[in-house]
N, C-alpha and C positions, 0 to 999 in steps of 0.2 A: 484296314489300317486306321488308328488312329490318333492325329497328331498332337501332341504334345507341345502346351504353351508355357504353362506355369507351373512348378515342383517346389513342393512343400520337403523340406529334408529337415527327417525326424533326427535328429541327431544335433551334436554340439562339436566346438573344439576342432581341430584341424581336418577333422573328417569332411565337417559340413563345411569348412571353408573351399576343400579341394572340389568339390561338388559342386560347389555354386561358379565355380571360376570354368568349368567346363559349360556351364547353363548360360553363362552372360555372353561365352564364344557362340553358343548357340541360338542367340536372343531367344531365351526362355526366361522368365521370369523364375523369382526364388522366393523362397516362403522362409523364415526361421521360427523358429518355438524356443524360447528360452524357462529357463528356471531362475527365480530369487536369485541362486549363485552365480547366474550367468546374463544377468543385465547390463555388463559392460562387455562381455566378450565379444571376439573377433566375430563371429559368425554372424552375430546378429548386427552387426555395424554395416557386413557384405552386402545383406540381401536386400533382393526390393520391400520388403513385409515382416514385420515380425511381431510375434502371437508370444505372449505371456502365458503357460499352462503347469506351473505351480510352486510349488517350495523346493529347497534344494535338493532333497535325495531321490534317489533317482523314482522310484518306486510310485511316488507322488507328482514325480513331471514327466521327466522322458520313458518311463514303461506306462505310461496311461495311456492304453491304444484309443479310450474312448475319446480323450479328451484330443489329441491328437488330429482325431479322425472330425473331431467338429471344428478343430480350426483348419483342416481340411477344406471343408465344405466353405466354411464361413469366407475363405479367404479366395471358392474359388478357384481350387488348384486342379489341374486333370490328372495329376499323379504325383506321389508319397517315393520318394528315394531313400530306404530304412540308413544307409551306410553302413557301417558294419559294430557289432555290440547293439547292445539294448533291443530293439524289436527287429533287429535284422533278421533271424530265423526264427520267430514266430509264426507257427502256420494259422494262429487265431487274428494275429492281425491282418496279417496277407489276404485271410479269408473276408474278414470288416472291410478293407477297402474294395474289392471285389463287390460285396453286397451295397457299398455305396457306390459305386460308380466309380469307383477311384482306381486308377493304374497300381500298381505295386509294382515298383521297378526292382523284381526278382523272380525267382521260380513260382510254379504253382504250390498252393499251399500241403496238393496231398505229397509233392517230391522234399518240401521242407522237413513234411514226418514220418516219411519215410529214411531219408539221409540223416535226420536227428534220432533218429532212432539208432545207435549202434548196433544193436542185435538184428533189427531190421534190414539195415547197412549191408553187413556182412552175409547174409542170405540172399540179398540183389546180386553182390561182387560175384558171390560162387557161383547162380544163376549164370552171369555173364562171363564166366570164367578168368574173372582175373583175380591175381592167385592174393590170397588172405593168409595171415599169420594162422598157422593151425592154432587150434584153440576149439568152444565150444559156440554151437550154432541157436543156443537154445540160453534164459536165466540160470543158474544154477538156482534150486530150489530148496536146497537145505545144506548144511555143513557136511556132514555124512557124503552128500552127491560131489561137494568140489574137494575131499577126499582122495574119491574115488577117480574125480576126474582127472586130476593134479597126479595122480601115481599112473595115470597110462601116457598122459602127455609129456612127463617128465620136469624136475625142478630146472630151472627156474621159470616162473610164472608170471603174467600181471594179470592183478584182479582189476578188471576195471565196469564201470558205471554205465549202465546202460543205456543212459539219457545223460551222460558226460559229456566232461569239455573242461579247456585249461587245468588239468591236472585234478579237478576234484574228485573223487572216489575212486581214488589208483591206488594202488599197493603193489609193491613189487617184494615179490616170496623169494629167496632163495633158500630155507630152512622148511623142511617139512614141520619141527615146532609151531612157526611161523602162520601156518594155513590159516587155524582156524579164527586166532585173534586178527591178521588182516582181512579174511570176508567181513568179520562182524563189522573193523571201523572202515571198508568200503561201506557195506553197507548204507550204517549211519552216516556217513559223511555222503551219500548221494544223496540218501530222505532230506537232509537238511538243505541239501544246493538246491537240487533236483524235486524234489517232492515225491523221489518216484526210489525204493530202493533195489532193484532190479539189477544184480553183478552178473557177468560172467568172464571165463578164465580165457587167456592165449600167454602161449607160449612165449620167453623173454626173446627179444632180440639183443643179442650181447651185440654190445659197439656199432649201435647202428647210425645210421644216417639218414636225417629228414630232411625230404626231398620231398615238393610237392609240384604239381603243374596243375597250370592257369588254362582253365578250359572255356568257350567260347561257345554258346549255343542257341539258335533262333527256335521260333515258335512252328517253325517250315521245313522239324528234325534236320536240321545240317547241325554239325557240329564241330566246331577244330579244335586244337590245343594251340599254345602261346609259349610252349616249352618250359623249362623248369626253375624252379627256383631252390637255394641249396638253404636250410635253416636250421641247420645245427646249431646253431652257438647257440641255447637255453640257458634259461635261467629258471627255477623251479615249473620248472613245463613250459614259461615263455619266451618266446624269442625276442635277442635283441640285437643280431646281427645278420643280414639275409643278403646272399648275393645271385649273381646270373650271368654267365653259366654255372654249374656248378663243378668244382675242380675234379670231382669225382667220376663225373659225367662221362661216356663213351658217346660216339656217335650214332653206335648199332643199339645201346642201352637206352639212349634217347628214343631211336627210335621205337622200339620194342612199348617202353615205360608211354609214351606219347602217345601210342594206341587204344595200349589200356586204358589209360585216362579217358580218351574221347569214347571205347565202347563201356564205360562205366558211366558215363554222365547220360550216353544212348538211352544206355541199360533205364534208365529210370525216366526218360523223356523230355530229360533237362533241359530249358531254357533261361539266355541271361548267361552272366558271367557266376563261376564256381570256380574252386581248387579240389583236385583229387589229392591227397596226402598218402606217400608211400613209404613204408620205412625201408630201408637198403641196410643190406650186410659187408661184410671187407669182400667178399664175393660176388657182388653185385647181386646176389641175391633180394626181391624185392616182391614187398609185400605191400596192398593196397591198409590205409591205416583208418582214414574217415574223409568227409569228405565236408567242404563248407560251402552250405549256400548260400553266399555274398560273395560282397567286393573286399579284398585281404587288405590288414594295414599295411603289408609289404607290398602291393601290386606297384607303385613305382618302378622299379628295376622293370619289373616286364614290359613297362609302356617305355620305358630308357632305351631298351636293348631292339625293341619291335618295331617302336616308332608308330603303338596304337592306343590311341587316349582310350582305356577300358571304359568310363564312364557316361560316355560318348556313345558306345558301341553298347552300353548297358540301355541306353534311353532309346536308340534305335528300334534296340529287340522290341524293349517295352511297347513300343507303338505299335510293331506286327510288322516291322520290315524284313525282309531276306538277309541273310549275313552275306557280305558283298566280298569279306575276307575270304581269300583261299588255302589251304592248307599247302599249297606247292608256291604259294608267294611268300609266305613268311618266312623271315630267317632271321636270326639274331645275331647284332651287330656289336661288337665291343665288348665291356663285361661293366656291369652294373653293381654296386654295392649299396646299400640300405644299413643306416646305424638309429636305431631308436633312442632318442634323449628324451628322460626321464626324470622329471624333479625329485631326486630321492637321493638319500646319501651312501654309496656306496662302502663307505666306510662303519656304517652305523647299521650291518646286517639289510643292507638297500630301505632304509624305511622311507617313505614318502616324505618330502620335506615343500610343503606349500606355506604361500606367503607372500609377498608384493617383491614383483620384478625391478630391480632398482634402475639396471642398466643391461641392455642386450643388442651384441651386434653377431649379425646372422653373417657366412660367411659366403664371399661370392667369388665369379670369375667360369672360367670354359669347364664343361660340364658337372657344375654344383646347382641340385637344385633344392629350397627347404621346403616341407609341409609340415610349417606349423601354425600357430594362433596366438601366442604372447605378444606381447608390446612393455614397453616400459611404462610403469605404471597399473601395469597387471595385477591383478593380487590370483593366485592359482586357488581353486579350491578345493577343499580338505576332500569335497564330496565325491571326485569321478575317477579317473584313471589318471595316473601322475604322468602320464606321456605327455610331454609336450611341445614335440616336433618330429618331425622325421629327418634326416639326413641323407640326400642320395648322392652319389657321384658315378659318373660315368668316363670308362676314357677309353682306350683300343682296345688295353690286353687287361689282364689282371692284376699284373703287376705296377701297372700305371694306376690302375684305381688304387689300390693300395695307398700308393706315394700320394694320390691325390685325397686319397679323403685323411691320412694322415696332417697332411696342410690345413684340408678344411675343418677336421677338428680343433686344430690348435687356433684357428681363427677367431673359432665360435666361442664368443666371450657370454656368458649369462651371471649378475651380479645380484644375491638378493637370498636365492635360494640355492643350495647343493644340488647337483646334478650328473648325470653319467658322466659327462664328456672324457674326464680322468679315466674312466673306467675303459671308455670304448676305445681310447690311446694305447694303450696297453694292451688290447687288445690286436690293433692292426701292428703293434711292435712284437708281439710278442712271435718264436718261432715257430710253429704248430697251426698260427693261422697263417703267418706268410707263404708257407710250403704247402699250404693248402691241404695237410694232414690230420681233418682232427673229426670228429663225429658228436655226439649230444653227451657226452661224457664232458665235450672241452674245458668245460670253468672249472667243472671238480676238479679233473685234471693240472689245471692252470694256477688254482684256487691262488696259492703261497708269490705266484708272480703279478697276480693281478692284481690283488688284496693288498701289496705290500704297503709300510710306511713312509712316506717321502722323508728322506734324509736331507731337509734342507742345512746348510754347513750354518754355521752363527753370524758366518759375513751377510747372508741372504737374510737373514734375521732380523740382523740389524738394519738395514738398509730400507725394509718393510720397516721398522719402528721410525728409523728417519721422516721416511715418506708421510707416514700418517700425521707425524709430529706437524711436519710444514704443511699439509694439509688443514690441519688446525690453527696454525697462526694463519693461516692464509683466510681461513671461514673469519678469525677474529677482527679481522684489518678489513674485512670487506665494507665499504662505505654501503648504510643501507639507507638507500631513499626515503626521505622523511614526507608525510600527506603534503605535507607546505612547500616542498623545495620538486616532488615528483608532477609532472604535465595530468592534468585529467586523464583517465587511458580510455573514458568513453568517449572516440570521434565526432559524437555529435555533439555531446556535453563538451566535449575541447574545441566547436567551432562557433558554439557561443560565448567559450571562456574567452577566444579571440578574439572577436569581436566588439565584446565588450569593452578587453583591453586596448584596440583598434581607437576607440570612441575618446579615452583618454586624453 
């Protein structure tokens, strides 16, 4: 075993904030690395240290495992916490810190490329028998073969990317016409994510439901699950509403699903914390989907409902301890919600909308917690993911969370730039989520309720026109301090201005 004192976390933005606030409960020291765009940000304000390693896109600061890995060194640290995006499932950096002496607080690098491998993935699952969308176990290797293969599996299909993730190189066929122009733009739209154009087919799952669980695993093969989390509500493949339990969820389906999980993460000798991803039919039918080796932007809820700081439990593994968690101790307590706020305008086809935070009041009270990084005076930039918070609430039942993060959104005031919160209002009002009735279809579905346009009446109108007006005389009338008539406001220089006047 070995202990860990100081952690360099490769990452920005609320991730690395939540990270370092687990390491200072820990007296562990923190390391930040910042970019150009990120010299004022939260993360780096946190930590004990912070390492400048380049311009703003990511490419040239937070994906340069090298440079990373010397401020690594330089600064000292016994271990690297990727968080999750940018080099979190890298099996080439996992391997660099490794050959430097450095911890990488996640799996080993050969279970990265093997679980990043989809094709690979899904040949582990069947190995360990936990059941896979049928489909093909193998690339399709020419147009002709996913033809052939498409007319015994039946329409409808997804073509998807075999070093895929977030939606890139997916097509979903329901037209035989269809085939052969969606392999090609999988295809190409892998080569160009991915570098790698490798498709193969599985069958659709009409109206399913994604459902993952949070798995748990030492270096000492023990392994448990942390139960499920329910994440339907997408948005072009992303999620931006995630709860626990999930309403779907049976007790005996828990169980069942919660096994798989842990002999899939077995199956490949996982250590650290993962999500197994399942997709679920109106039948409860359920199919193992992929699987992530890191810490989820949604793990909140599961540390809500468990009452276990994953991050915590991720730096123990790291060092070589035994998991001290039991699988007949755990239970989950309440029900947890998760609303991702997004600088982007939802009315404007969600474009990203960054720019300097004017005013921002976060909202508070019994069980609200935020994981974000802005402040007032922020300016957000153009360059990363527009996420910029998390939103959790936790209360008994589900219907209390409900009521409650409905409050806690409406609280949550952000001035400056456009943001979800409208969006995720509508959502918790809307009926389909309240009944707990809905699958990855819901926004399509919703699209016409969610999307609508506020009908403010003209007295609301007006009233806003008011407001600004006296706002305006009120900036006009403001008495502003002149150099002559304002005190010195440097303390020392005001205690010789004193003094001097004292002498008088």
């Amino acid at each position: 075993m070995r202990k860990i004192n100081k952690i360099l976390v490769a990452n920005r933005g609320e991730i690395a904030v939540r990270i370092m606030r687990t390491c200072r409960e820990m007296d562990i020291a923190t390391v930040a690395v910042f970019s150009d765009a990120d010299r004022t940000s939260m993360h780096v304000r946190y930590a004990d240290e912070a390492y400048y390693i380049g311009p703003a896109p990511s490419k040239e600061s937070y994906l340069r495992a090298d440079k990373i890995i010397e401020v690594a060194i330089k600064s000292k640290a016994d271990a690297i916490h990727p968080g999750y995006g940018f080099l979190s499932e890298n099996s080439e950096f996992a391997r660099l810190c490794s050959e430097n002496n450095l911890i990488f607080i996640g799996p080993s690098p050969e279970v990265i490329i093997t679980m990043g491998d989809k094709i690979q993935a899904r040949k582990a699952m069947i190995a360990a028998e936990v059941p896979v969308v049928p489909g093909t176990t193998e690339a399709i290797s020419s147009e002709e073969e996913a033809l052939k293969t498409i007319a015994e599996i039946g329409l409808p299909v997804m073509i998807k990317a075999s070093a895929g993730g977030g939606g890139k190189g997916m097509r979903l066929v329901k037209e035989e016409s269809e085939i052969v122009s969606s392999v090609r733009a999988a295809r190409s739209e892998a080569l160009a994510a991915f570098g790698d154009d490798a498709v193969y087919i599985e069958k659709y799952v009409s109206s399913p439901h994604h459902i993952e669980f949070q798995v748990l695993g030492d270096q000492h093969g023990n392994v448990i699950h942390l139960f499920e989390r329910e994440c339907s509500v997408q948005r072009r493949h992303q999620k931006m509403v995630e709860e626990t339990p999930s309403p779907l969820m049976t007790k005996e389906l828990r169980e069942k699903m919660g096994q798989d999980a842990v002999n899939a993460a077995k199956a490949v000798n996982y250590f650290g914390a993962g999500t197994i991803e399942f997709l679920v039919d109106n039948n409860l039918n359920y199919y193992f989907l992929e699987m992530n080796t890191r810490l989820q932007v949604e793990h909140p809820i599961t540390e809500r409902v468990t009452g276990v700081d994953l991050v915590k439990q991720q730096i123990y593994v790291a060092e070589g301890r035994e998991l001290e968690l039991k699988q007949k101790d755990l239970q989950q307590r309440g029900h947890a919600i998760e609303c991702r706020i997004y600088a982007e305008d939802s009315d404007n086809n969600f474009m990203p909308s960054a720019g300097r935070i004017h005013n921002i009041t976060e909202p508070l009270g019994l069980g609200v917690r935020t994981d974000g990084y802005v402040y007032e005076g922020y300016e957000i930039p153009i360059h990363y993911d527009p996420m910029i918070s998390k939103l959790i609430v936790w209360a008994n039942n589900r219907d209390e969370a409900i009521q409650r993060m409905r409050r806690a959104l409406y609280e949550y005031k952000i001035t400056g730039v456009k943001t979800s919160i409208k969006f995720l209002e509508r959502i918790m009002d809307s009926e389909d989520f309240r009944s707990g009735n809905y699958d990855t279809h819901y926004i399509e579905k919703n699209r016409d309720l969610l999307l609508r346009e506020d009908n403010s009446d003209l007295e609301q109108q007006d009233m806003v026109i008011i407001a600004t007006y006296i706002d305006y005389l009120n900036r006009l009338n403001k008495v502003i301090p002149t150099k002559q008539l304002n005190p010195i406001e440097n303390r020392w220089k005001k205690y010789s201005y004193q003094k001097n006047f004292d002498r008088l």
